[in-house]
C-alpha positions in Angstrom: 31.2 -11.2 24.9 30.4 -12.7 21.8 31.2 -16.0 23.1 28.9 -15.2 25.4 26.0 -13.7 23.3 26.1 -17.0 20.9 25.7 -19.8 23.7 22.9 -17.3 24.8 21.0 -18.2 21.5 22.3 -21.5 21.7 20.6 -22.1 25.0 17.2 -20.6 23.4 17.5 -22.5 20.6 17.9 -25.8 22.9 14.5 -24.7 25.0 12.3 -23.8 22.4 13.3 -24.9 19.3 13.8 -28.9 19.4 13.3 -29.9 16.1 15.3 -27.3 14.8 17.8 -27.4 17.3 18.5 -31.2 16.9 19.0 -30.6 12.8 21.7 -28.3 13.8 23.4 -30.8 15.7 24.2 -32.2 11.9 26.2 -29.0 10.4 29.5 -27.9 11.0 30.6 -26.3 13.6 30.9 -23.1 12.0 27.7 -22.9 11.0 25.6 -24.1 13.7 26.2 -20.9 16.2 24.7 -18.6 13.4 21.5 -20.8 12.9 21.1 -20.3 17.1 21.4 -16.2 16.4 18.9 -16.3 14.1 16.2 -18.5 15.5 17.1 -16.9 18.6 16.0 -13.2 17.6 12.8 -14.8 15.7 12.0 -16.6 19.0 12.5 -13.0 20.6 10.3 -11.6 18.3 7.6 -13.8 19.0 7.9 -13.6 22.7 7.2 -9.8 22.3 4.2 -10.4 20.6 2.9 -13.5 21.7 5.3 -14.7 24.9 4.5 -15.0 28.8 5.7 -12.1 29.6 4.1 -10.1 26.5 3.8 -6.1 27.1 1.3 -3.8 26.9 2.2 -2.2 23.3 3.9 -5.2 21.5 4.1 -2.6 18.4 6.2 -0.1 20.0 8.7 -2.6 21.1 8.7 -4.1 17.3 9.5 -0.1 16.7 11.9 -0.3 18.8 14.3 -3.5 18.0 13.7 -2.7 14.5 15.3 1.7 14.9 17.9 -0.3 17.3 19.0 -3.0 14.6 19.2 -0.4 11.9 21.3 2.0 14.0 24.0 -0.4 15.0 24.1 -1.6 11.5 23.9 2.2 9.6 26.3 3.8 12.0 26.5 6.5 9.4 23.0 7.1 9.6 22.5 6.4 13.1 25.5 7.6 15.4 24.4 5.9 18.5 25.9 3.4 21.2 25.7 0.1 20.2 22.2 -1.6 21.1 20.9 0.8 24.0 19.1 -1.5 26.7 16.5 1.0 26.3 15.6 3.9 24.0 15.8 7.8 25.7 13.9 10.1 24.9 16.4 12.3 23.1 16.8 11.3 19.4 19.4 12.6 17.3 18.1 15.1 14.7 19.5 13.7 12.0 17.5 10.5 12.7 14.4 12.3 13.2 12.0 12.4 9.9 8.2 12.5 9.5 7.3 9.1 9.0 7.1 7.2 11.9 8.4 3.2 11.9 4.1 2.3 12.4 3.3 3.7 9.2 1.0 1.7 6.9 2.4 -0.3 4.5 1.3 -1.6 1.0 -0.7 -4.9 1.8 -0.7 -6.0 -2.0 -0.2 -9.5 -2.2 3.9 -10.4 -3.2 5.2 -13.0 -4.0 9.1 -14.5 -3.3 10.7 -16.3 -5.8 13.6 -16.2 -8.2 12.7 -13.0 -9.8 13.4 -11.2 -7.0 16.7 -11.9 -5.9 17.6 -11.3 -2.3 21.7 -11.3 -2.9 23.0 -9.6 0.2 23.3 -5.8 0.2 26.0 -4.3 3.0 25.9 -3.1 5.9 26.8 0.2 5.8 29.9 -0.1 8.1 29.4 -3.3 10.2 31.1 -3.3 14.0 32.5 -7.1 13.8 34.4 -7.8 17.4 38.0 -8.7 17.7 37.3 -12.2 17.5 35.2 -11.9 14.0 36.7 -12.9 10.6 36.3 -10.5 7.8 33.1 -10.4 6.0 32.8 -12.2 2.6 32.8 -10.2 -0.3 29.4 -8.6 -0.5 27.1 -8.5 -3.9 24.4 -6.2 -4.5 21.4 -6.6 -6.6 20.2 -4.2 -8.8 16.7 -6.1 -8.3 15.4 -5.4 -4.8 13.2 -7.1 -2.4 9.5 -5.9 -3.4 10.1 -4.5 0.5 9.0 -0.8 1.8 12.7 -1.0 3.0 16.0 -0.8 2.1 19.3 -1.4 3.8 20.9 1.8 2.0 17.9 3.9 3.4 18.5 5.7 6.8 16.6 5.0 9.5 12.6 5.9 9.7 12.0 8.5 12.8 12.2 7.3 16.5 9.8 4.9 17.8 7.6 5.6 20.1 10.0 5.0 23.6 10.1 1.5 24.6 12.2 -0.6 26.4 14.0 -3.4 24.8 13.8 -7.2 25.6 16.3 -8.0 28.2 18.3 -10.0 26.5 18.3 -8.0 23.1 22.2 -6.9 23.7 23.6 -10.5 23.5 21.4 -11.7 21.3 21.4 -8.6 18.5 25.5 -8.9 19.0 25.5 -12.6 17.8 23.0 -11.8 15.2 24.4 -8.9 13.9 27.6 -11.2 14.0 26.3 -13.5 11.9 24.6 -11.2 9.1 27.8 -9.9 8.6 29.6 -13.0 8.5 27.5 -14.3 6.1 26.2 -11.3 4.2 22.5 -11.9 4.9 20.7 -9.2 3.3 19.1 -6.7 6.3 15.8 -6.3 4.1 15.1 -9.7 5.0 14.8 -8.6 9.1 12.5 -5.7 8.4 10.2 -7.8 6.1 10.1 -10.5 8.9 9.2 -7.4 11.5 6.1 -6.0 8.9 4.3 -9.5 9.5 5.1 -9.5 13.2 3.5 -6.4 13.3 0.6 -8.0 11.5 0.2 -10.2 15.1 1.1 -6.8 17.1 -2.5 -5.1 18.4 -1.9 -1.2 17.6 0.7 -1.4 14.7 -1.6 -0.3 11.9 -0.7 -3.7 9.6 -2.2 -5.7 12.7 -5.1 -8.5 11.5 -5.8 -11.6 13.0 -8.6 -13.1 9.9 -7.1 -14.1 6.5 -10.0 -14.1 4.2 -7.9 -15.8 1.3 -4.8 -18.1 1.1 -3.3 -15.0 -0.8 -3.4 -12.7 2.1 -2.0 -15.2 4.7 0.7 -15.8 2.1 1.5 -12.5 2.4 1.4 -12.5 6.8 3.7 -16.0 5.4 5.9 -13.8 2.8 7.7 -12.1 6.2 7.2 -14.9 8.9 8.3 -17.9 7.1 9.7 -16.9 3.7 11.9 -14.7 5.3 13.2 -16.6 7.7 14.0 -19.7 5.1 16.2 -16.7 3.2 18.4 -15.4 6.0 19.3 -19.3 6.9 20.2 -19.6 2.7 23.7 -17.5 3.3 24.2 -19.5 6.3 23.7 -23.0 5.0 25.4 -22.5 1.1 24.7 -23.3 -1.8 26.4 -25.6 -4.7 24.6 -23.3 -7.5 24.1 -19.6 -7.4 21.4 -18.6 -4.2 19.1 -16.9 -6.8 18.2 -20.4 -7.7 18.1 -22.0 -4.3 15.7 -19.1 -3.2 12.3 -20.6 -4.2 12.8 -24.1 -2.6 14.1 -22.3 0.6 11.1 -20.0 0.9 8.9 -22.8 0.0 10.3 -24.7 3.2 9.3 -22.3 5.3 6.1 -21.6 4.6 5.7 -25.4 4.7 7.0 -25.3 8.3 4.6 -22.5 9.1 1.7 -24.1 7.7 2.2 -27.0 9.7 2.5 -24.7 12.8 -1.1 -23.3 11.8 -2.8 -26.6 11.5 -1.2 -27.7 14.9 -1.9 -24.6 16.7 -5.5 -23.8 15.9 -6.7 -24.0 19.2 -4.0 -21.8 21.0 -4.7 -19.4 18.3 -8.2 -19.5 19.0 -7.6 -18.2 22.4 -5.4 -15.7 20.9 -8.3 -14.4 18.9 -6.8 -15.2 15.4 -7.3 -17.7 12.9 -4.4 -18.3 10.6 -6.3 -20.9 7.6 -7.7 -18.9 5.0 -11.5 -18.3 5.5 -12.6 -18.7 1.9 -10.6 -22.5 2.1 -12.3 -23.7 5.3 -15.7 -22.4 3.6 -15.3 -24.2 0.9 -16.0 -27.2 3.5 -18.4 -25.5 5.2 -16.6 -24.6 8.3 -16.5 -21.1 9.5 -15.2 -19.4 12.2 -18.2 -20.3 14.8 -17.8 -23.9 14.2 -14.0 -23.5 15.0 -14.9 -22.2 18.0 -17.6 -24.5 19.1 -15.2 -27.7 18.4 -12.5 -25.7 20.4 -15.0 -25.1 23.3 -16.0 -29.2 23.3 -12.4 -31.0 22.5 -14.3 -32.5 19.7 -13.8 -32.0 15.3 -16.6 -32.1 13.6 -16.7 -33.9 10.0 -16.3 -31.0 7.8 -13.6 -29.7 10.0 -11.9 -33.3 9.7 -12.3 -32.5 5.8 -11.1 -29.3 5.6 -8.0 -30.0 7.5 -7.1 -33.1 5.0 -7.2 -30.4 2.3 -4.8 -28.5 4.3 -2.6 -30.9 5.1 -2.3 -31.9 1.5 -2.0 -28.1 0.8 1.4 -28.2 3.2 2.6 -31.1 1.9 2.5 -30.2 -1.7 4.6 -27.1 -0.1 7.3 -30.0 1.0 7.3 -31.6 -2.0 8.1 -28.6 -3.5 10.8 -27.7 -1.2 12.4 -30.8 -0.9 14.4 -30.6 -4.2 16.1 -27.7 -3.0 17.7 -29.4 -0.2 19.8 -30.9 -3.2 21.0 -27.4 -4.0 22.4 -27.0 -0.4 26.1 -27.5 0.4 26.3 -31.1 0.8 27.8 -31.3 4.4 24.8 -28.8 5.6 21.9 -31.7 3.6 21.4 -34.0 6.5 20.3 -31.5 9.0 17.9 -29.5 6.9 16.3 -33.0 5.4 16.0 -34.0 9.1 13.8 -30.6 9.7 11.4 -31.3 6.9 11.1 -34.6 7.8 10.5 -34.5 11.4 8.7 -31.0 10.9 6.2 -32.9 8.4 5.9 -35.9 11.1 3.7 -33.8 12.6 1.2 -33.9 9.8 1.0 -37.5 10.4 0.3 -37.1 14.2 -3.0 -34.8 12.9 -4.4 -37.5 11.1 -3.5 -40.2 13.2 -5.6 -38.2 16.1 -8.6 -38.0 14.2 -7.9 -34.5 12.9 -8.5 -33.4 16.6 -6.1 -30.7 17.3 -8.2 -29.3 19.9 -8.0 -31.8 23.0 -4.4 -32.6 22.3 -0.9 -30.5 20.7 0.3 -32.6 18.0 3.7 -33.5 19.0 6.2 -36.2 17.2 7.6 -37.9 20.3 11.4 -38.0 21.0 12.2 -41.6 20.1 10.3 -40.8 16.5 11.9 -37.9 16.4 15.4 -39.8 16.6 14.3 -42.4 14.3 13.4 -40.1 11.9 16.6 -37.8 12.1 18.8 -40.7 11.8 17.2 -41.8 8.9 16.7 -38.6 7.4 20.5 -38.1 8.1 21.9 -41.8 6.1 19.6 -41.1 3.0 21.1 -39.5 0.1 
């Protein structure tokens, strides 16, 4: 079964990951199925928000893989099956409490970096399978993610009743796998689920307008951040992962900035805009001219300008990450440079169009892509 759930991911992770899934092609063996689990929940996750076959209350089924996720892994808490293909109606009562899993959170601007150290906390009582080595030696901080969770808190009460995706049993075995394989902290999954909820109409922490590059930092703190710091366990480090944590979060918001700049159109149509309002003002573009140069396939000059200022916003966010590819273990280097740098080739295909991300995706063709993972993969 777990063979099973992991080429599941793997096979995701081939479809709609290529970049990412050709830098995995250069770590080891043992590494490279748990990089599948966890882009293949994230990918998951977006398709329940954002995804073809996208349901009508995106924020109850965020509810719901989040109270599934923390019942398989606080089995002390939460005495039920393992991941239920859906949720009943009947909730146990010692899960039940008054605050829902949609309350409000705090939406003060935080920040990740090395003063708040995300060493891995335990699971309560993790199920590994038969075929599953021991966990490592687990460390807890006494310095917590600035998260409204915590893995030692029980569960919040019951979603609202909502089925799961269809493949959430393989792919929550593999990942749940893989956090306890590699003591990846839990916090770090709920934080990444708040700013999915942030994209999820209904969940009370939904917006789809940043007014400042603080607040999308904050959508950026859960959706990118997050993600760069459950890879961190996974990948190693040569000096303690406190001190690899800033680069790795910085590498993912660097990768989800580029994602923003290419996908401003498709966003459009999604009725968000992800580049901070006060940014694109400061070049006189504003959310009617974004739309108008969507409408005509055309980029007008002081959207051309405003995008070179983001673009040299993102890569002063690879710059900064890059360093901390050096604080990786060494046989994991290769494929992580090779993400960064074919990840930041797309910058290069904005500006080489004109700045027009409207008529066209910008896409860094497979031959490039080659190119630039083989080189990316001899330097040192």
């Amino acid at each position: 079964m777990l063979r099973r759930a992991y080429e599941r991911c793997r096979r995701t992770a081939a479809v709609h990951g290529r970049t990412y899934y050709l830098a995995t092609r250069l770590l080891s063996a043992e590494r490279r199925p748990a990089v599948h689990a966890l882009y293949a929940f994230a990918r998951m996750v977006d398709d329940i928000v954002d995804g073809p076959a996208r349901r009508h209350a995106p924020a109850a089924v965020l509810d719901a893989v989040e109270y599934a996720l923390r019942a398989s892994w606080s089995p002390s808490a939460a005495p039920l099956p393992f991941v239920p293909q859906q949720l009943g109606t009947a909730v146990p009562a010692e899960l039940s409490t008054t605050a829902p899993f949609n309350s409000p959170r705090s939406t003060a601007p935080r920040r990740l970096d090395s003063s708040q150290s995300t060493s891995a906390t335990p699971l309560d009582s993790p199920r590994p399978s038969a075929n599953t080595p021991p966990a490592p030696p687990h460390t807890t901080s006494n310095t917590p993610l600035d998260s409204p969770h915590s893995s030692a808190t029980p569960p919040l009460g019951a979603p609202r009743v909502a089925e799961l995706p269809a493949r959430f049993d393989q792919i929550a075995l593999a990942l749940t796998d893989t956090v306890t394989r590699f003591a990846i902290d839990p916090r770090l999954f709920w934080t990444f689920l708040d700013s999915m909820r942030m994209d999820a109409p209904g969940s009370p922490l939904f917006r789809n307008r940043y007014p400042t590059m603080a607040a999308l930092d904050e959508y950026m703190r859960g959706s990118a951040a997050a993600i760069g710091l459950q890879l961190l366990p996974v990948l190693g480090t040569v000096v303690p992962r406190a001190a690899a944590e800033p680069a790795a979060a910085a590498l993912g918001n660097a990768f989800q900035l580029t994602n923003f700049l290419r996908d401003i159109g498709e966003d459009l149509d999604r009725d968000r805009i992800y580049l901070p309002a006060d940014e694109l003002a400061a070049f006189g573009v504003d959310e009617e001219l974004l739309v108008y140069c969507h409408r005509t396939g055309s980029t007008d000059r002081r959207v051309r300008r405003a995008l070179a200022h983001l673009i040299a916003v993102n890569r002063d966010l690879y710059r900064r990450a890059h360093p901390g590819i050096e604080l990786l273990s060494p046989r994991v280097r290769p494929g992580i440079r090779t993400a960064a740098t074919v990840y930041a080739a797309i910058l290069e295909r904005i500006e080489d169009s004109g700045y027009n991300v409207f008529a066209r995706r910008a896409v860094v063709p497979g031959p490039r892509r080659l190119r630039l993972a083989a080189g990316a993969a001899l330097r040192r």
